[in-house]
C-alpha positions in Angstrom: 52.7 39.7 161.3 50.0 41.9 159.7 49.6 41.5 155.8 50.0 44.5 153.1 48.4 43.7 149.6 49.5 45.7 146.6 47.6 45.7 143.5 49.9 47.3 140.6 49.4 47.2 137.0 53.5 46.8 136.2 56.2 45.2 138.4 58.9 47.3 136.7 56.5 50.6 138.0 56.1 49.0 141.4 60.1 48.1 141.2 61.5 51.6 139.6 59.0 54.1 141.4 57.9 52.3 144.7 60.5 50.4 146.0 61.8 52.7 148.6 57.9 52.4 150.4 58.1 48.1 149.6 61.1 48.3 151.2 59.9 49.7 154.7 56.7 48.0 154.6 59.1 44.7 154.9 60.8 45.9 157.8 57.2 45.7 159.2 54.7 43.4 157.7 54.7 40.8 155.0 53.9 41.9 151.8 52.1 40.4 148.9 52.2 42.1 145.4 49.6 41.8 142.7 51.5 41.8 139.1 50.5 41.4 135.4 54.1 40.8 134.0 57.7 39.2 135.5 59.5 42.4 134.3 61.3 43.2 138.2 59.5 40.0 140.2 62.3 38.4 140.8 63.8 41.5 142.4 61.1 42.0 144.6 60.4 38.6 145.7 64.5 38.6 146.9 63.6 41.3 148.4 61.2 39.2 150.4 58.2 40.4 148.3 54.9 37.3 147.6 54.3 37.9 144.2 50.6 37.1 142.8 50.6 37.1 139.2 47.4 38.5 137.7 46.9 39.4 134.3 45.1 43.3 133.4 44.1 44.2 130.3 45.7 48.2 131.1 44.1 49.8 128.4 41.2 47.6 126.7 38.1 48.3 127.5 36.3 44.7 127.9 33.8 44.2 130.3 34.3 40.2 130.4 38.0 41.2 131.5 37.7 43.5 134.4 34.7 41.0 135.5 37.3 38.6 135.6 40.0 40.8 137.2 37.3 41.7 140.1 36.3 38.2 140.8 40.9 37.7 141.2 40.7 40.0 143.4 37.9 39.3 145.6 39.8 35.7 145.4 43.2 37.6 146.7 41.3 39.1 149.6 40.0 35.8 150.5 43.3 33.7 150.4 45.4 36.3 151.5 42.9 38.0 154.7 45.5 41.0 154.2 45.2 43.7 157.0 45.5 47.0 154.2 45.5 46.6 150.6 47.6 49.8 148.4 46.0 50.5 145.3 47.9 51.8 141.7 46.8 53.0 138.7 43.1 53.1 136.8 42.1 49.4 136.9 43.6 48.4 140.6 42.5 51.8 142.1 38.7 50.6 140.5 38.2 46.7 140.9 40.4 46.2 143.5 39.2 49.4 145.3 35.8 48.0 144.8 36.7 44.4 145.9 38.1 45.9 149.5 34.9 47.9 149.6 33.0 44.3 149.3 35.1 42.8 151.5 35.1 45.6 154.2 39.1 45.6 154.1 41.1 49.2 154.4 42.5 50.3 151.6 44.8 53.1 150.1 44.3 54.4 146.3 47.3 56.4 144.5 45.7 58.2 141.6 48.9 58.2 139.3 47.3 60.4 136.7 43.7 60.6 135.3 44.7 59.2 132.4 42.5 60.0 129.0 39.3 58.5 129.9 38.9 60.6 132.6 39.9 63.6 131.7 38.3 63.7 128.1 34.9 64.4 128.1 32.7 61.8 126.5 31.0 58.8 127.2 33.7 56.9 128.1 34.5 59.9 130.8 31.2 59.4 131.7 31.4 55.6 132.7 34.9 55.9 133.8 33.8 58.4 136.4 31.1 56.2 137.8 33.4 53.4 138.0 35.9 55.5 140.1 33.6 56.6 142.3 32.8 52.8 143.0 36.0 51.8 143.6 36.9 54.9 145.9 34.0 55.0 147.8 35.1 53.8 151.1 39.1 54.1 150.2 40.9 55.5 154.1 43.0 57.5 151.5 42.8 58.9 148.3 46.9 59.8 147.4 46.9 62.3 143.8 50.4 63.4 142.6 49.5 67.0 141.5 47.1 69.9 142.3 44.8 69.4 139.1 44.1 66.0 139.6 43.2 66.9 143.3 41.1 69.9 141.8 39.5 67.7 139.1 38.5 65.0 142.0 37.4 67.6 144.3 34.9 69.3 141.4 33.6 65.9 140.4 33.2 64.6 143.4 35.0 61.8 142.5 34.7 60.3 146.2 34.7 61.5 150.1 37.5 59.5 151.4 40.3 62.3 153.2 42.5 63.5 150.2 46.1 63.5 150.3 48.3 65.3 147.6 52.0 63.9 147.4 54.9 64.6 145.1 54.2 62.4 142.6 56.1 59.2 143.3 58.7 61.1 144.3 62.6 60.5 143.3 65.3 58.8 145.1 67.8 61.3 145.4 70.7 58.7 146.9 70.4 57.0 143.3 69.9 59.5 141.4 72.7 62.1 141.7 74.5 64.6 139.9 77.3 62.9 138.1 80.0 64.9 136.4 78.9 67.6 133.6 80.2 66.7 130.3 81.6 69.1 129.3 83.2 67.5 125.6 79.7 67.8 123.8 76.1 69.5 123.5 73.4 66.6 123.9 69.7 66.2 124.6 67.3 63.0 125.5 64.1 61.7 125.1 63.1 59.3 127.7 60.1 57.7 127.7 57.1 55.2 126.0 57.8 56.6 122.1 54.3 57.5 121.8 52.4 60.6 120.1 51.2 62.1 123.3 54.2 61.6 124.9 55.5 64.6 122.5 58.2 62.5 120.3 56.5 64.4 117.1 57.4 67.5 118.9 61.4 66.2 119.6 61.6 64.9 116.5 60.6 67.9 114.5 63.5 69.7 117.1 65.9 67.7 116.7 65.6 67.9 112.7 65.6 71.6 112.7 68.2 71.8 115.5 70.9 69.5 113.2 70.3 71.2 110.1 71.7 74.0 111.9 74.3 72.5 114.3 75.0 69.0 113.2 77.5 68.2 115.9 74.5 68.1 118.2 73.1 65.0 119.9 69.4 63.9 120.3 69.2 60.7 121.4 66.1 58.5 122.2 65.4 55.9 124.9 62.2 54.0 125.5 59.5 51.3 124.5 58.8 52.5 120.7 54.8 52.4 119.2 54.9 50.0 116.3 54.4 53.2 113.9 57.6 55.4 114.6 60.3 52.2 114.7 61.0 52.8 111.3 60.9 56.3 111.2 63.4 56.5 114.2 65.2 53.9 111.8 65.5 56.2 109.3 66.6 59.5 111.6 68.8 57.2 113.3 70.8 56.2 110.3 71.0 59.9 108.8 72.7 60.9 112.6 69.7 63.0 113.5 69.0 61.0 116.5 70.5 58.1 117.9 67.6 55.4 119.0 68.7 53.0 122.0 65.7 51.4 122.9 64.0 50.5 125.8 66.8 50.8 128.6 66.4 49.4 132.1 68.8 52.0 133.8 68.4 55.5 132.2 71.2 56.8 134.6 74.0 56.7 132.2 72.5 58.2 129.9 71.8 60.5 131.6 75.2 61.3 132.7 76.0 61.7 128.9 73.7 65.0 128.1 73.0 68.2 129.6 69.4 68.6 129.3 66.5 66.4 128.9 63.9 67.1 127.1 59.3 66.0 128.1 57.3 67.3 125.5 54.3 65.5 126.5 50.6 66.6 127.0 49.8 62.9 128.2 47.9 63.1 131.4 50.5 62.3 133.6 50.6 62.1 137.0 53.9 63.7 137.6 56.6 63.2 135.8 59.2 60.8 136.7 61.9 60.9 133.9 61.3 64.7 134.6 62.2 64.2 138.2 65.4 62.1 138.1 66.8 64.5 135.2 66.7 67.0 137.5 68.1 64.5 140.1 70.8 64.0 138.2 71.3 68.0 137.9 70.1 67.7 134.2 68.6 70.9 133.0 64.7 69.8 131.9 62.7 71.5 129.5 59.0 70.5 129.4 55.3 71.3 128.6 52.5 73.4 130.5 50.8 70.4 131.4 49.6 69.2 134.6 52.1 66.9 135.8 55.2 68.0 133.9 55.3 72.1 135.0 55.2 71.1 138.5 59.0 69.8 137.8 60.5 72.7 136.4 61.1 76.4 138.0 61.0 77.6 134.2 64.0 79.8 133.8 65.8 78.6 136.6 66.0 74.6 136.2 64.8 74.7 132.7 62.0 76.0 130.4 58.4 75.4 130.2 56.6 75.7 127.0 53.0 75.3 125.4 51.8 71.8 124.5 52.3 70.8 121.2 54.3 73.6 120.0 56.7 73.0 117.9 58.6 76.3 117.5 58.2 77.1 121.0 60.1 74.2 121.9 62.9 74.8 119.3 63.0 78.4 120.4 63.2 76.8 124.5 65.9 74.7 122.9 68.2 77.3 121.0 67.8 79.3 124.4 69.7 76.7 126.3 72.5 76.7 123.8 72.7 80.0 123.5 73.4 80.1 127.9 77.3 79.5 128.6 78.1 75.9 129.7 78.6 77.9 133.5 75.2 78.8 132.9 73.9 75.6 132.0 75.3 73.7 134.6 74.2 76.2 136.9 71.0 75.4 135.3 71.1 71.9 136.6 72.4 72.2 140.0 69.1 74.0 140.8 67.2 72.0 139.6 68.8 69.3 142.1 68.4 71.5 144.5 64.6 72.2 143.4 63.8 67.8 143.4 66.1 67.0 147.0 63.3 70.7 148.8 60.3 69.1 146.8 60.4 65.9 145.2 62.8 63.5 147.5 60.7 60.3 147.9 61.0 59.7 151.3 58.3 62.4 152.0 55.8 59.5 149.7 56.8 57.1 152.0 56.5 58.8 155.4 52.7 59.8 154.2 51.9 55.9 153.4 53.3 54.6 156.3 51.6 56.8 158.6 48.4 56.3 157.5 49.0 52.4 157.3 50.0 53.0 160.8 47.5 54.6 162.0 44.7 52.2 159.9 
């Protein structure tokens, strides 16, 4: 049976965004998957997954280390002989990318945002750039998940392998569905790594103004929190500002509790997942102008777009949804399930990788 390698940098990324394409890769070939943590490996290796576990420094910047992830790699390609290898993410897409290209084996690169060393300018820009075009230099495929990252690739000729631009990850639209509207109570959520450029200074600074106003109000919180805002969500927490819950492995119910999420980020995202399966869910989403995040919202019609780091344009974006009638909300959210199920369902990401490991 012909061999698939995946080289990830997260088994609960490969698990939550890419199991739909692990999945039909089974029903054809046996699959090995590169992994730095056991978050979802026991998952995948029921599902009939090989897990190799390799550790990746994902955001240091140590030469010793990525020397050392190369050489596992190179050492992967040798044990495993596999047929293609799919690529994730900054470090995989490079050193693995680069690995394959030493080893003359086919492989596919997903470019799941450019992340800030990319798109930056500086010297690390400058170094991260050459690496990339290393590591992508003979890639079959180059997958990007929106049209700036394609643009900014194109421009910089960040390699000449055929370019394919897909919906992001996509969203399963079978498990994310639109649940009943709750109709008892006005409430918003945050979902995502509580980080500054994730825009939780932004929601924060909302939701303060919001429940001085309108106490009976929800904002609640979900997601890994940055050592420096635990105690400040402490603190909101316990006045009934927010309401913190931590990192969540199913945001599903949670989402089934509010009627509009809310993705203030100017991260350099890829395209937005949490955005995606809120609007799945028939959530109303209300987001920034920024590459990765406007490509989810119609803004008026499934929720609102505003600038990046504005404050009072996101309160104003805000105090325009609750001024809508809950008809008009919901309304709101229905299109927006509409919009993801035309444009975002992720069988359309798996269909374009498994033609072209088809045809490879």
């Amino acid at each position: 049976m012909p061999k698939v390698l995946i080289l990830a940098n997260s088994s609960s990324g490969l698990y939550g965004f890419r199991n739909e394409l692990v999945l039909e890769l089974l029903k054809e070939y046996e699959v090995y998957a590169s992994l730095p943590d056991k978050t979802n490996n026991a998952e995948l290796e029921q599902e009939g997954c090989h897990i190799i576990e390799t550790p990746i420094n994902r955001r240091g910047v140590n030469p010793a280390e990525d020397l050392k992830l190369f050489r596992s790699y190179l050492h992967l390609l040798d044990t495993i002989k596999p047929d293609v290898v799919l690529t994730y993410t900054i470090k995989p897409n490079v050193y693995g990318g680069y690995a394959c290209r030493t080893k003359k084996i086919p492989y596919l690169a997903n470019i799941t945002g450019l992340g800030s060393a990319l798109e930056n300018p500086g010297i690390l820009q400058k170094i991260t750039k050459i690496l990339y075009k290393a590591g992508l230099k003979k890639a079959n495929t180059v997958f990007l998940q929106n049209p700036y990252n394609l643009d900014f690739f194109e421009k910089n000729r960040m390699t000449n392998a055929p370019k394919v631009l897909l919906p992001g990850s996509g969203v399963n639209v079978d498990r994310f569905t639109a649940g009943e509207w709750p109709k008892e109570k006005t409430a918003f959520v945050f979902i995502s790594r509580v980080m500054r450029e994730k825009g939780i200074e932004e929601y924060l600074a909302c939701a303060e103004v919001i429940h001085a106003d309108s106490p009976e109000i929800e904002f609640h919180v979900l997601g890994y929190c940055q050592e420096e805002y635990e105690q400040r969500l402490r603190e909101l927490d316990q006045k009934g500002i927010i309401r913190y819950h931590g990192n969540v492995l199913d945001v599903r119910p949670y989402l089934a509790e509010v009627k509009c999420l809310i993705h203030p980020s100017f991260y350099p995202e890829g395209m937005s997942n949490v955005c995606l399966e809120a609007a799945a869910c028939a959530r109303a989403v209300i987001t920034t102008d920024r590459p990765g995040c406007r490509e989810t919202v119609m803004d008026g019609q499934t929720g609102f777009i505003v600038p990046v780091q504005d404050k009072e344009e996101l309160i104003a974006a805000v105090r325009k949804f609750l001024a809508m009638t809950d008809e008009q909300q919901q309304a709101m959210g229905m299109a927006g399930r509409k919009y993801v199920e035309e444009y975002f369902n992720r069988q359309k990401v798996v269909d374009a990788y498994m033609t072209r490991i088809r045809e490879i």
